[in-house]
N, C-alpha and C positions, 0 to 999 in steps of 0.2 A: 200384138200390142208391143210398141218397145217404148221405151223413156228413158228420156236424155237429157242430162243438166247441162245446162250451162254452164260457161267456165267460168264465171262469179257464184253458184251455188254450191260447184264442186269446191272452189277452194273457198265457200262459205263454212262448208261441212268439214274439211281438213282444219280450220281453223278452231272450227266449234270445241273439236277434242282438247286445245289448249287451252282456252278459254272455258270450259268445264272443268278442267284438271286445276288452273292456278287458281280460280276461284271458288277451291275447293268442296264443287259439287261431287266430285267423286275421288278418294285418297290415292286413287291407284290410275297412273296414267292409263293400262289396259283395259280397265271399267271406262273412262270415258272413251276409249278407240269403238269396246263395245257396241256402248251406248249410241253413237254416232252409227257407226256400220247398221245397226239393226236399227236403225234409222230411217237409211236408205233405203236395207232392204224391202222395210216395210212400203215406201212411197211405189219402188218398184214392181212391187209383189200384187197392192192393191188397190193401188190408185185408182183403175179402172173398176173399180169395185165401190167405191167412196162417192158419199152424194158431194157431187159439187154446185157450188154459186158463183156468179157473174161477181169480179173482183169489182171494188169500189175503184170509180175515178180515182182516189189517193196513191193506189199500186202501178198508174200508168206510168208513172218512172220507169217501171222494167220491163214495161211491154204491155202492149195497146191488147183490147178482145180477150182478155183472162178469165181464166175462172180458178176457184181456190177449193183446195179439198182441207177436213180437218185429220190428225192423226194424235190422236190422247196418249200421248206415254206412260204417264201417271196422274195420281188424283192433285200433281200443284201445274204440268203443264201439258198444253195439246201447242202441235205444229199446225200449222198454217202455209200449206204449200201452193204457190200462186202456178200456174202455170198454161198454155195455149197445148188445144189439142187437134192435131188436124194428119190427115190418110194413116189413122192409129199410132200416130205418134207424141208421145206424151211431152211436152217440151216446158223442162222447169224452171221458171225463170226466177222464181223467189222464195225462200225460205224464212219464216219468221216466226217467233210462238208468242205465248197469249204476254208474256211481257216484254212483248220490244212493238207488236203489231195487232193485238186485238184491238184496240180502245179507236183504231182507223177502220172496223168493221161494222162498227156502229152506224 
């Protein structure tokens, strides 16, 4: 199995760290690098392990035939990673959590 973002989720994720850090979810820029990295690794590590479902028409912006896995970090947010999987390859097209893209899973 291998997986692969996209180069709008990688620098979704390089991003995220700033945007955690100045909106002071975590005081220490290296807690939000953390956070993020063990992020990744999680989607990397078990995405093929995760039940996933057929992404709603609303996520075809980033790509047609999706399906989305969840990943709980803690008890205020889970990720929501959109992604196409085809000859074992995990291919992530989108990254969102329950307050920017759950309420389009409905």
């Amino acid at each position: 199995m291998t997986v692969r973002f996209s180069p709008e989720t990688a620098d979704y994720l390089a991003d995220l760290i700033e945007v955690l850090y100045l909106n002071d979810y975590f005081g220490f820029k290296e807690s939000a690098k953390k956070y993020v990295a063990d992020l990744a690794t999680s989607i990397e590590v078990t995405i093929d392990k995760k039940i996933s479902k057929p992404a709603p028409p609303y996520f075809d912006r980033y790509g047609k035939n999706m399906s989305y896995s969840v990943f709980k970090k803690n008890k205020n947010t889970q990720w929501y990673v959109f992604f196409n999987y085809a000859d074992d390859i995990y291919y992530i097209r989108y990254i969102g959590n329950n307050h920017t893209c759950a309420q389009y899973l409905l």
